[in-house]
N, C-alpha and C positions, 0 to 999 in steps of 0.2 A: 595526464588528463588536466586540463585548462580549470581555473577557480568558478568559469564560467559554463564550462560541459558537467562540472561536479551541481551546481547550483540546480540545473535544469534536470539532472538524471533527481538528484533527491527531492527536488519537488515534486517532480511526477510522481515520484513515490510516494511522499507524502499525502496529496491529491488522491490516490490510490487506494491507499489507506483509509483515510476519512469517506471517502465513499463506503467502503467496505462497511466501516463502522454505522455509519448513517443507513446503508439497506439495512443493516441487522439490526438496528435502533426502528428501521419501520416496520419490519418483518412481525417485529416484538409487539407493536403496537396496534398493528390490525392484524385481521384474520386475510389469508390469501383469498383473492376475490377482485371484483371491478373496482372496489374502494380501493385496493394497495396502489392503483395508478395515479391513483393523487394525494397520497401522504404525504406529508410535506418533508418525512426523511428520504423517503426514497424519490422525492425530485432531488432534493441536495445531495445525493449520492450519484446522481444517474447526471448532475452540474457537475459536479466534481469528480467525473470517468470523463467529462467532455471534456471541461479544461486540463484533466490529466493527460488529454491524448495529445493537444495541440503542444502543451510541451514537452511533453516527449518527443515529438515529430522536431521539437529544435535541439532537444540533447543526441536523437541519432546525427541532426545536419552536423554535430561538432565532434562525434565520440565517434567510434567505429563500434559493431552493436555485439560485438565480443568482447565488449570491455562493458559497453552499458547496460546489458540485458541481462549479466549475473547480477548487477547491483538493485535488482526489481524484489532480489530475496530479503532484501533491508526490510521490506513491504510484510515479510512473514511473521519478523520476529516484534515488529512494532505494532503488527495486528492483535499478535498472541497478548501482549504487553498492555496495551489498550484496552482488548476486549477482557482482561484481568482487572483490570481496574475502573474501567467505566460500567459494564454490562455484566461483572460480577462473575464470568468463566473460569472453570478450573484451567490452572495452569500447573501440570503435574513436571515433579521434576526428571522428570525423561523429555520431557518437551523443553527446556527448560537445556537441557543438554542439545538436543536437537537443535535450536535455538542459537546456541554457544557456535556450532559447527559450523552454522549458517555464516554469521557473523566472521566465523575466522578464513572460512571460503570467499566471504564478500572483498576481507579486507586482503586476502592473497591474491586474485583477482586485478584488485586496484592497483597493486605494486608491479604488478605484473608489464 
C-alpha cells in the first residue's frame, strides 16, 4: 500500500470518527425531534460522513477494497477511545481486548 492510499484510507477513517463522535455530541444535547436537524453537531457530523465519503472514493481509486475496507475497523477502536475520554463512556476491559484484536487484524491485513 502507497504512503498516499494509506493517507486517504485513514483519513476517511478519521473523518468517520469525528462524525460519529459529533452525532453523539448532538444526540446528548437535544431531545430527538425537528430541532436535532439543526444542531450544529449533527451538521458537523453529517460534513464530515460527506467529506469522509469523497475520500474514501480516492483511497478505493488507489487500494483494492480487500485491503481498504478492514482498515474502517481502526474507526471502532478510536471511537471506543474517544468516546472514553471526551463523552465520559465506559470502556470495560473486555472491550478493551476486543479492541486489541481489532488492531492486531488491522495490522495483519496491512501486511498482507
Amino acid at each position: 500500500m502507497s504512503l498516499l492510499s494509506a493517507f486517504y484510507i485513514f483519513l476517511a477513517v478519521l473523518l468517520g470518527t469525528a462524525a460519529q463522535l459529533f452525532l453523539k455530541a448532538g444526540t446528548n444535547a437535544t431531545p430527538v425531534g425537528p430541532g436535532l436537524a439543526l444542531e450544529p453537531r449533527i451538521l458537523a457530523g453529517v460534513g464530515c460522513y460527506a467529506v469522509s465519503l469523497i475520500v474514501w472514493i480516492l483511497a478505493l481509486s488507489k487500494t483494492p477494497v480487500s485491503v481498504a475496507y478492514p482498515m474502517v475497523s481502526i474507526g471502532f477502536a478510536l471511537n471506543a477511545l474517544l468516546a472514553w475520554w471526551l463523552l465520559g463512556e465506559a470502556v470495560t476491559p473486555m472491550r478493551m481486548l476486543g479492541i486489541g484484536v481489532i488492531i492486531v487484524g488491522v495490522f495483519l491485513v496491512a501486511r498482507s
